[in-house]
N, C-alpha and C positions, 0 to 999 in steps of 0.2 A: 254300313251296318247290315247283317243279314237279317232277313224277314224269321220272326218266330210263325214255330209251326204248333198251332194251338191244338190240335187233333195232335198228336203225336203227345201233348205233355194232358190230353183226355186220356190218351192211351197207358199212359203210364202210372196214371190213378187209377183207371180199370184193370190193368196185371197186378197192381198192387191187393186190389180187392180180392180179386181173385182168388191169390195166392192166400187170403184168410181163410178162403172154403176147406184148403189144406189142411187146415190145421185146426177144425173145429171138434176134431178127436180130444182137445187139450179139454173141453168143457163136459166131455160125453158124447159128444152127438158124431154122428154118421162123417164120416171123411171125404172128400171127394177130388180126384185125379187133377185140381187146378196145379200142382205143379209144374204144368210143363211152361204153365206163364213166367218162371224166372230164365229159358230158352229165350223168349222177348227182350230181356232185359239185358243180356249179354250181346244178341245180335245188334241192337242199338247202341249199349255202349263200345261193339266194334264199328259202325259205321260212323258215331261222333269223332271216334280216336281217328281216325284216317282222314275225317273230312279237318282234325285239327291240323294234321301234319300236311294237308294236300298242301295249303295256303302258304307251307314254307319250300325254303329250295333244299334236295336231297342232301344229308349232311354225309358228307365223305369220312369223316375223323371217328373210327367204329368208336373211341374214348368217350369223345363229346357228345353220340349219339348216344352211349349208353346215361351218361349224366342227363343228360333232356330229357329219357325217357322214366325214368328215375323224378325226376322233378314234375315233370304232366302226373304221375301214378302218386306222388306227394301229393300234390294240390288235387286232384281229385277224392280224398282217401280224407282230406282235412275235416271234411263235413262230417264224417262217419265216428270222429273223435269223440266229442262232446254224447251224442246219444250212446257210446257205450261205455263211457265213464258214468254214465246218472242210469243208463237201465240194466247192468250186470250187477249192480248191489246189488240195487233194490230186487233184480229175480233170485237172486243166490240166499240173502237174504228171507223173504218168502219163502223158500224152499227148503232152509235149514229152521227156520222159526221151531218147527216142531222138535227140537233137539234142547231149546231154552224152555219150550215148555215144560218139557219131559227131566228139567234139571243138568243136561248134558252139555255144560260149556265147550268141553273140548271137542265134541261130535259136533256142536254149532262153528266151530272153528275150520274144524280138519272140511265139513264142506265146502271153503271157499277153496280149495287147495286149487280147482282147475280154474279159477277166476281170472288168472292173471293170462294165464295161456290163450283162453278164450280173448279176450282183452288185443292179444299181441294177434290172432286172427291166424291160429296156428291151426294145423288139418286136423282133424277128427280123430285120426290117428296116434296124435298126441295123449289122449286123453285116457285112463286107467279103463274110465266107464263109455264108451264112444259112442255118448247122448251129450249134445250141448244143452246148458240150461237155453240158451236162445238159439235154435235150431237154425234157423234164415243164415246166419254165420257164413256156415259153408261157403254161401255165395261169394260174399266177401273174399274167403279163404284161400278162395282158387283164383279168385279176380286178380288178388294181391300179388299172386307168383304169373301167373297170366299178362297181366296190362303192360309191364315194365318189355318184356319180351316181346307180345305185340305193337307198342308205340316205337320199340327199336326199329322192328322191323318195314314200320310205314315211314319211316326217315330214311330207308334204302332205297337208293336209284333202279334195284332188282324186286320193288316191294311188287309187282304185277306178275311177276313170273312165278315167286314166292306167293301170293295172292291167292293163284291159280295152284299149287300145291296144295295151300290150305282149305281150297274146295272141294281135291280130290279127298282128303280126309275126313271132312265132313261128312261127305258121300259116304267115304266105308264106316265112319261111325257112327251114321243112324242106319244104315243099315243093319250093321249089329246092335241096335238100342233092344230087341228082342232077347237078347242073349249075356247083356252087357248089365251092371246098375252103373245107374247116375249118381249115386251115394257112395260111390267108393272110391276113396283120395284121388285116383289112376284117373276112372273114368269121368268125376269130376272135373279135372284138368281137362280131360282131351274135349269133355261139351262145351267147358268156357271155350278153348281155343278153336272150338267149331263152330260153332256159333256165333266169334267174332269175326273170323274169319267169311260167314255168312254176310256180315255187315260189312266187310270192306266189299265183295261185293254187290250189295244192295247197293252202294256208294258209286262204283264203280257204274253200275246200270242207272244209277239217277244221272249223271254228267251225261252219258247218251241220251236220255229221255230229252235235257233239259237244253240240248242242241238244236233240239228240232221243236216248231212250232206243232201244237196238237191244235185239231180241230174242234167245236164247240160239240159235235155228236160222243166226237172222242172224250171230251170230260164227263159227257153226262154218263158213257159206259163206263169210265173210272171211277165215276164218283159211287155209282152202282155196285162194282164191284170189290171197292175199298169197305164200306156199310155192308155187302154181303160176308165176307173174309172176317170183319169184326166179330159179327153176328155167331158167324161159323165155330171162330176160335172160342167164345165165351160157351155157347152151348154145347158145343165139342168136348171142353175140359170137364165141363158139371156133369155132363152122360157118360162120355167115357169111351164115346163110339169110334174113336177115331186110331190110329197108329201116334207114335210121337212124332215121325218122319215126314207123316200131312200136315200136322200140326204145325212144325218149322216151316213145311212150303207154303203155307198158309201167310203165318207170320212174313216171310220174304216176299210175295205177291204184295200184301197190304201195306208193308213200306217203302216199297218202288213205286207202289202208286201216291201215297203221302207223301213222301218224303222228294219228289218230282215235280207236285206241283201241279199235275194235269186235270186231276178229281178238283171239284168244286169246294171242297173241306178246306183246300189250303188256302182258302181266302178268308175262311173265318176268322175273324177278331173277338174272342170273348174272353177276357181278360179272367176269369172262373176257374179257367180250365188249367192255365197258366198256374194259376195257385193250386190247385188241386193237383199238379203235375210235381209241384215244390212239396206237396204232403204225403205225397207216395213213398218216399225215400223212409221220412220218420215212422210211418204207417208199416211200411215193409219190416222193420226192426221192434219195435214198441208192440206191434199185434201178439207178436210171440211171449215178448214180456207181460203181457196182461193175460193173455192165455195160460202161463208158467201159473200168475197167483192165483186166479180165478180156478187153476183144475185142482187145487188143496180145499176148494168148497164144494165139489160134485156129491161130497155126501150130505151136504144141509140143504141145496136148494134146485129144483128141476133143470132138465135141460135146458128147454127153454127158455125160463128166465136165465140160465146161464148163457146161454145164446145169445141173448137179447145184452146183456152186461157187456160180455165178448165184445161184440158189434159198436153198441154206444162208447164204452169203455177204450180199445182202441181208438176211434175215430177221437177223439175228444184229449185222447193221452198224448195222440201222433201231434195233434192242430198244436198245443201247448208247447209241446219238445220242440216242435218245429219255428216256435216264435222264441221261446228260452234258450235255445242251442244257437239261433241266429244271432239274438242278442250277444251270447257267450264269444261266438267269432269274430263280430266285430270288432268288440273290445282286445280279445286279442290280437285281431289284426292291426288295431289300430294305435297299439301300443311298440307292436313291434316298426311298424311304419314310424 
C-alpha cells in the first residue's frame, strides 16, 4: 500500500481556495489573477495518471488500450456526477427565478435550454451565450477530451519518447501564453495537455530522486524550498507579479520535491489535510454555484457582507455536497455490486 502524501492533498485545498479569489467578481468585489491554480490541478492529475498506468505492464492491443483508458477517465469522472446533477438546477434555477417573478413562464423555461449541455461537459463553444452558469466547467471540459488520450498514451511502450514531445509543447505553449487565451476551446485543450504532460514528467523526475538516498542537509534544503515555492505561488497569483510560465515552473519545482519524498513534509501524518484535500473537489464546483445566487443580491447587501456569505456560504455548501454526494455513490455503487 502506498504511503499518502498529506502536503499534496493541503495542496489541493489551497488551489481550491484559491481559485475562489477568481471569481469574487460574482459578489462585486475586485478579482484577482488566482487562475493559474487550475495549471496545478492538471499537472497533478497528469502525474497521478502515469503513476497509475507506471504500476501496469505496456498494453500492446491499441483496442484494449483504448477501453482501459476510457474506463480510468469513467471512474474518475464518477465523482463529478452527483454535484452537477444537484448544483446546475439549483444555479439555472437562481438565475431564471427573475423570469417567475416577472410572470414569464416560458422565459423561466427557455433559460434552462443550455442546462443539459453544460451537464454533458460540452466546450463553451457549444453554447448560443459562451458564459457557463458554473464557469469552473471548462476544466472539466477539456479534461474530459484530454484524459482518455492521455491515459492511452502512458499504456504505450513509446510513452517516454512521446513524454518528451509533450514537453517540447509545453515549452512552446507557455511561451506563447502572452499571446494565446487560456479560455478558448483550442487553447484550453493544448494547457490541459501541457500541463499534463508536465506531470508525467514531474513523475518521471520523482522515480530518479527516489533512487538515490538524500542526505539530512538535503531535506532540510528541500523542505525549505518546497514552503518557499508554496508561499511564492499563493502570493504570486493575489499580486499578479509574476508570468504564467514562472508560475508552472514554480508548480513543477514544489512537486518534485513533495511528491519524492526528500523535504521533511512527506512525513507528515495529519489526517485534516486528507479531508480537506477530499473538499477541494466539491469546493472547486459549488464556490461558482453560491457565487451565480449570491451575485442576483449585489444590489440589497454590501460587498463585504457579500464576501463574507461567498466564503462561509461556499465552504459550508462544498463540506455537505461532499458528505451527500459520497453518500449518493455509495449507494449506487453498492447496488450495482
Amino acid at each position: 500500500m502506498k504511503q499518502r502524501n498529506y502536503m499534496v492533498d493541503l495542496c489541493r485545498f489551497i488551489a481550491a481556495v484559491m481559485i475562489m479569489f477568481c471569481h469574487l467578481d460574482l459578489v462585486g468585489n475586485r478579482t484577482y489573477p488566482t487562475y493559474m491554480f487550475v495549471d496545478f490541478f492538471f499537472i497533478l492529475s497528469g502525474y497521478f495518471t502515469v503513476q497509475h498506468f507506471a504500476k501496469q505492464k505496456a498494453e500492446e492491443n491499441p483496442e484494449k488500450r483504448g477501453r482501459i483508458a476510457l474506463k480510468y477517465t469513467a471512474k474518475k469522472f464518477l465523482p463529478f456526477i452527483p454535484h452537477l446533477l444537484l448544483a446546475l438546477p439549483i444555479v439555472y434555477f437562481a438565475c431564471n427565478f427573475h423570469f417567475l417573478k416577472d410572470g414569464d413562464l416560458l422565459g423561466f423555461l427557455t433559460g434552462f435550454k443550455d442546462m443539459f449541455a453544460e451537464f454533458l461537459l460540452l466546450p463553451v463553444s457549444f453554447f448560443d451565450n459562451p458564459v457557463r452558469q458554473i464557469g469552473p466547467l471548462w476544466y472539466l471540459s477539456v479534461l474530459l477530451i484530454v484524459m482518455p488520450l492521455f491515459s492511452y498514451i502512458c499504456q504505450s511502450k513509446y510513452r517516454r519518447p512521446i513524454g518528451l514531445a509533450g514537453l517540447i509543447m509545453a515549452y512552446v505553449y507557455f511561451s506563447m501564453q502572452d499571446v494565446i487565451s487560456a479560455f478558448d476551446p483550442i487553447s484550453g485543450l493544448l494547457l490541459c495537455a501541457s500541463c499534463m504532460f508536465l506531470g508525467m514528467f514531474v513523475f518521471d523526475v520523482v522515480l530518479e530522486i527516489k533512487e538515490k538516498k538524500a542526505k539530512v542537509a538535503t531535506h532540510t534544503l528541500a523542505t525549505l524550498v518546497e514552503l518557499l515555492c508554496l508561499a511564492y505561488v499563493c502570493l504570486a497569483a493575489i499580486f499578479g507579479f509574476t508570468p504564467v510560465k514562472m508560475q508552472v515552473i514554480v508548480y513543477v519545482i514544489m512537486l518534485i520535491i513533495m511528491l519524492s519524498g526528500v523535504s521533511y513534509t512527506s512525513k507528515l501524518k495529519i489526517p485534516v489535510f486528507t479531508w480537506l484535500g477530499k473538499i477541494s473537489m466539491p469546493l472547486f464546483i459549488w464556490h461558482y454555484a453560491v457565487g451565480r445566487v449570491l451575485s442576483h443580491q449585489v444590489a440589497n447587501y454590501t460587498t463585504k457582507r457579500l464576501t463574507i456569505y461567498f466564503f462561509a456560504g461556499s465552504f459550508i455548501v462544498a463540506i455537505a455536497m461532499h458528505y451527500i454526494c459520497e453518500f449518493i455513490l455509495k449507494r449506487v455503487t453498492k447496488k450495482k455490486a
